[in-house]
N, C-alpha and C positions, 0 to 999 in steps of 0.2 A: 384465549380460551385455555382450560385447564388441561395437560399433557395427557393427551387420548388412549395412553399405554398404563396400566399399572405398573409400578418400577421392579427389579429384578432383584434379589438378595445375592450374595456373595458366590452361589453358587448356579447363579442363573436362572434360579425359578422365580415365579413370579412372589415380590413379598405381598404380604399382609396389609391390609389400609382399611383406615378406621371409617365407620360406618357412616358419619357424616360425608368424608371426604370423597367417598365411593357415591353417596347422592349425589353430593355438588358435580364431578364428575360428569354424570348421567344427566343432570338438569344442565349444566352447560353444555352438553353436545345436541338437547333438546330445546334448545332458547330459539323461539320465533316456529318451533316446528307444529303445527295443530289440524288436523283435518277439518275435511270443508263445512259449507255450513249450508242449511236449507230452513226454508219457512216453515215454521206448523202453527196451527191452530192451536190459541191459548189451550184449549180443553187436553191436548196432547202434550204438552209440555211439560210437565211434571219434571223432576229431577234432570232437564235435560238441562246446560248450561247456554247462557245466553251469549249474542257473538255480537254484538251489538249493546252499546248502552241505550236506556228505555226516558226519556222523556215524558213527562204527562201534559196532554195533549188539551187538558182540561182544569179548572179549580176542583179540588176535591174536600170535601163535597161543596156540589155547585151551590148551594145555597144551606145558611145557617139551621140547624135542626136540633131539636131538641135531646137533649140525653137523660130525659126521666119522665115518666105521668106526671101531668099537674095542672098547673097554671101557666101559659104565657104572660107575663105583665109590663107594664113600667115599673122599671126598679124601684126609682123615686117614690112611686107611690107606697111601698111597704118599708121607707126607712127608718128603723125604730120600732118596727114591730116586734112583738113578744106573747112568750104565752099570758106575761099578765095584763101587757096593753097591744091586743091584736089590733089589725086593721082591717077592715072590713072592703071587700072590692066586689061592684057587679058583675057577676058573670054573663057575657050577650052572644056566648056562643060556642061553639070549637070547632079545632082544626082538624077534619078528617085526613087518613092517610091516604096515600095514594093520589093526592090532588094537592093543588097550588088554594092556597088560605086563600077564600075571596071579602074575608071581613079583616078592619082592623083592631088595632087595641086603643082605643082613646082614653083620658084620664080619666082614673076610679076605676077603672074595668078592667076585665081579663077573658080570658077566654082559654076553655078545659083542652089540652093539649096532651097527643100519648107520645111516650119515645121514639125517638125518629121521626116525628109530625116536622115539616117546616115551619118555620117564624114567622107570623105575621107581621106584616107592618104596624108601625106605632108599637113594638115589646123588644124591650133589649136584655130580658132575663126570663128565666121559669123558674118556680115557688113548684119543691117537690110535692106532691102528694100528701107525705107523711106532714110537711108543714102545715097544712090547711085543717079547718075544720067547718063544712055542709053547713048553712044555717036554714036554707033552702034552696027551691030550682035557681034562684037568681041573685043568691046573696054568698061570698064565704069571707070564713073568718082568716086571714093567714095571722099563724102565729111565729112567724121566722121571718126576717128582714133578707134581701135576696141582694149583690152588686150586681151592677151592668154585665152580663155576659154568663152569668150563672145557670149551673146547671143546662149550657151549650156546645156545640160544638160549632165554630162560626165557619162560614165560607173560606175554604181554601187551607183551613186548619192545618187539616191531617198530609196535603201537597199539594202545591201550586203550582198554576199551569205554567211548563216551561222548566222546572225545575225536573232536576235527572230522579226519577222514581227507582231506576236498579241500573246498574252499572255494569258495564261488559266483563266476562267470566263471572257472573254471580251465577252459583247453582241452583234454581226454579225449586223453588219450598214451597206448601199449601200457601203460607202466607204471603207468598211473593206473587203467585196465581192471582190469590185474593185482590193483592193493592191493583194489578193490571186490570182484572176483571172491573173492579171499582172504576176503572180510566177508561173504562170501554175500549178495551185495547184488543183486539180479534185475534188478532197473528204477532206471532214473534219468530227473529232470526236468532236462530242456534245453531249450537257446533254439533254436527250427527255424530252418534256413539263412535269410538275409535275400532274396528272389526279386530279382534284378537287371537291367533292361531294358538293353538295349543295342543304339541305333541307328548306323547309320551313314551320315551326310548329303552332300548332294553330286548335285547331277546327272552329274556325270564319276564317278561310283561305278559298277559291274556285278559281280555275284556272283564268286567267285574263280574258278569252275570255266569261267567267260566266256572269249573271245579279245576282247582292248580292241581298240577301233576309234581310230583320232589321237583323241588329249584325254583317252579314256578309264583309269580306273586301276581295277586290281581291290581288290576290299574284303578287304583286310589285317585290319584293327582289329578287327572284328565278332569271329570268330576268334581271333584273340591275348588283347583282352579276355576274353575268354569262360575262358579257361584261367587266367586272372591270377583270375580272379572266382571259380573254381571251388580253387584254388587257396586262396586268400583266406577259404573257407569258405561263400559263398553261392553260391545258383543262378543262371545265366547263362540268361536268355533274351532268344533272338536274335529282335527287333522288323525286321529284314530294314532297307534301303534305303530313302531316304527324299528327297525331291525340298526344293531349298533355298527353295522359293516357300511363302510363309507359310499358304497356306491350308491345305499339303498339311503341311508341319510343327509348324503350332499345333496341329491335331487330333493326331497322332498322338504327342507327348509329352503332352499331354492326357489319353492314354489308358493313358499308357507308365505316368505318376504315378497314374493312381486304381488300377491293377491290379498295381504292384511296391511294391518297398520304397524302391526307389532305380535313378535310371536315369541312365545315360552313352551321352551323343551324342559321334561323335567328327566333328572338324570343325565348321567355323562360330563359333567360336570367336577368332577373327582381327577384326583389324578391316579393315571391307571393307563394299560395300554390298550382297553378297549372305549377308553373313552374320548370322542372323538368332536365334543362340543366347540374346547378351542380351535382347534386344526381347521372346521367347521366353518367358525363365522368370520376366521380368517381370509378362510376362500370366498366370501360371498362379496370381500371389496370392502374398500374402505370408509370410514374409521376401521372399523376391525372390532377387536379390544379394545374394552376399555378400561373393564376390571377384571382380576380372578383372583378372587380369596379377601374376604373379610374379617377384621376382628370382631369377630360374632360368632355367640353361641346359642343355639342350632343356626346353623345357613352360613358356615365359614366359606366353603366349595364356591359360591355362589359365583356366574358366569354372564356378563354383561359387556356386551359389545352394539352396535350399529352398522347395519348396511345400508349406505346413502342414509334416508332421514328414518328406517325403520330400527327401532329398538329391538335387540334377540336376547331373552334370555334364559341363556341354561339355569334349573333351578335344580335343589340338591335331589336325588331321587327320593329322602325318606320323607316322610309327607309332612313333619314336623317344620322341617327347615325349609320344606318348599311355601309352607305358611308363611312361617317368618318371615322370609325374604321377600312373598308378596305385600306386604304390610311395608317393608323398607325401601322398598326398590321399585319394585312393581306399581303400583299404587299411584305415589307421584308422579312417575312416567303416562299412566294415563289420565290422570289430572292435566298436568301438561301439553297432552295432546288432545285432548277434550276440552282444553282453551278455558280451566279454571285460571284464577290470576294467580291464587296463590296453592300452589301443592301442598296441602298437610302429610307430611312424612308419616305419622301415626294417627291412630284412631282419634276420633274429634273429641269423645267422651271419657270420660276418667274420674278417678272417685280415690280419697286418702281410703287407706285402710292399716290396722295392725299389725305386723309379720307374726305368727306363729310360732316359730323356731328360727332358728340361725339357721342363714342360707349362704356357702359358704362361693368363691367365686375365684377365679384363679387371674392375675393382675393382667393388663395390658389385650382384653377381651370385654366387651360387653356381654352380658349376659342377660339372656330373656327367660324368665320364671314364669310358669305356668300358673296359675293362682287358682282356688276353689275362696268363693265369697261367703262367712256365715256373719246372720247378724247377729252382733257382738253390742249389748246395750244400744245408744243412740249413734253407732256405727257402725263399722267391720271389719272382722276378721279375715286375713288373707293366711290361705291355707297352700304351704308350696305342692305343686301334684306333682309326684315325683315319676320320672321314665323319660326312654331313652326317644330321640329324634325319628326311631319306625315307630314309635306307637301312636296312633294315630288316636288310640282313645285319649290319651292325656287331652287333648284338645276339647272333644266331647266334654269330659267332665270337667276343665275349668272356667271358669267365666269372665276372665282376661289373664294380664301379664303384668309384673316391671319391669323395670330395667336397674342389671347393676352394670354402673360403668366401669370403662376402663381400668380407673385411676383406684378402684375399692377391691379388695378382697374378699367384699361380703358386707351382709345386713345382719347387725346381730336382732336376736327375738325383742319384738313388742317396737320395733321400729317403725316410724309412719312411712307408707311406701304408695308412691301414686302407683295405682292399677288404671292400665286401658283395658277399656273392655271389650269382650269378641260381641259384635250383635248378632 
């Protein structure tokens, strides 16, 4: 397992590590760790993730059905048909929906069929609609020649019984719903949301709905976490305001960790002498530490430890960098423990776009750019929003981020730059 301490510089503090190495970190001290799992009803499942690979219990679909209005036929019989030499077939009947076809198709005949009708016997194709032409009640003309299986979809097509329909850690999508629902599948095991504590530290802290007094700031984070958390797939519970004198903050993440899955304090996190996050989850046993301080800009501060299997982490206090770091850090970790297979570190969606100006970037840091999107011809424009890690609007008004890495000093203008996007 990767070294549970981030290492020390020359002068004993803790150094700097690079943002991947600071994941891997965090995802190896969480390898095999996931909360429990319970059954629900497909109807309830939505975005929950599955704990369990799913099997189909049946052929889907059971039986061969049409994928257009038309004709059911023998193929054979329209071989060579055209609009200049049609073939002519009787019609004896058709296939209502909702019901099992009680006629068949013998040679020269057909019978009028809508999408999704079952096959009758004796027809191993369907002539669309648009092919035919009415000559009356019991005659039509096709002008299109149809092969065996045309214009179908056959038994067991779309999945077969026995074969794995979604696989363990897959995250529950409409479509994924859909294929179950399709398998008559009622109930599925999944991993229940991960409960997530989330304090916010600080004696200059008071509720948002407060008027601050000089010094005071309202509690931003509590809130915004909570939606990034909810979001994320787990449940946000709000542990309220929390005073930065150790008596009152050792108890209360104390309590944050025997009763959640995982809990983020934001603030305290900085180096300072009222800041008490490290000294913190030192005490609550070990791993401890695992990181403090990232090559990342906003969210350097960033404070990531473990007590026994629960993740803690101090996030920067200004609400900038406490975003960031949940997108980096945070994010994965309950991926992880919500028993995804694989953690996506960043947002899933992203999109090229132009840089607007030179964004300049200082080496041996990653850097995260706030972006505003305009469209720019058959593309877009990425416009950098410029401000400091408390402004909380910059976020508001962008509509994602890049990244400049380590290794660059900058993006000069009109560069193509992947933006992820905030949803």
């Amino acid at each position: 397992m990767t070294e549970p301490r981030a290492t020390l510089d020359m002068l004993g503090r803790s150094a700097l590590i690079s943002v991947p190495a600071a994941q891997q970190i965090l995802l190896d001290h969480l390898a095999g760790s996931t909360v429990d799992v319970c059954s629900l009803p497909l109807a309830e499942a939505f975005d929950r993730v599955l704990a369990q690979p799913v099997a189909a219990p049946e052929d889907l679909p059971a039986q061969a059905r049409s994928t257009m209005d038309g004709f059911a036929v023998r193929a054979a019989d329209t071989f060579g048909a055209s609009e200049s030499m049609p073939c002519y077939l009787s019609i004896t009947g058709e296939v209502a929906m909702g019901t099992a076809p009680t006629l068949s198709v013998d040679r020269g005949c057909c019978l009028r069929i809508p999408t999704g009708g079952l096959l009758p016997a004796g027809a191993d194709a369907v002539v669309m609609l648009e092919h035919t032409v009415p000559v009356d009640e019991s005659l039509v003309e096709m002008v299109k020649g149809v092969g065996a299986g045309s214009n179908l979809i056959q038994r067991g097509e779309d999945i077969r019984a026995g074969d794995q329909a979604l696989p363990a850690g897959r995250l529950l999508r409409p479509q994924d719903i859909g294929l179950l629902a399709g398998l008559g599948i009622a109930t599925v095991t999944v991993y229940r949301r991960p409960r997530v504590a989330i304090l916010a530290t600080g004696d200059e802290i008071i509720p948002h709905e407060g008027k601050p007094q000089p010094g005071q700031i309202r509690n931003i984070n509590s809130l915004t976490l909570a939606g990034l958390v909810r979001r994320a797939g787990g449940l946000a519970v709000d542990c309220g305001i929390v005073s930065d004198r150790r008596d009152l903050f050792l108890p209360a993440i104390t309590r944050a960790v025997a009763e959640h899955d995982m809990v983020l304090f934001s603030g305290g996190s900085s180096v300072g002498a009222r800041d008490l996050g490290e000294e913190v989850i030192a005490a609550l046993g070990p791993p401890g530490i695992l990181v403090h301080g990232v090559t990342l800009k906003p969210g350097k501060p960033v404070l990531i430890g473990m007590s026994g299997t629960t993740p803690v982490f101090g996030l920067p206090g200004h609400p900038v960098s406490a975003m960031v770091c949940f997108d980096y850090f945070v994010a994965p970790a309950l991926h992880r423990l919500a028993g995804r297979e694989v953690p996506p570190p960043l947002p899933e969606t992203s999109l090229p776009a132009r840089l607007s100006r030179n964004t300049n970037s200082a080496a041996g840091r990653r850097d995260v750019v706030r972006v505003r999107l305009v469209a720019d011809g058959d593309g877009w424009l990425a416009e950098p929003v410029p401000g400091k890690s408390g402004s909380i609007s910059t976020l508001s008004r962008a509509h994602g981020y890049f990244e400049i890495d380590e290794a660059s000093q900058g993006v000069p203008e009109n560069s193509t730059v992947k933006v992820f996007l905030y949803r």
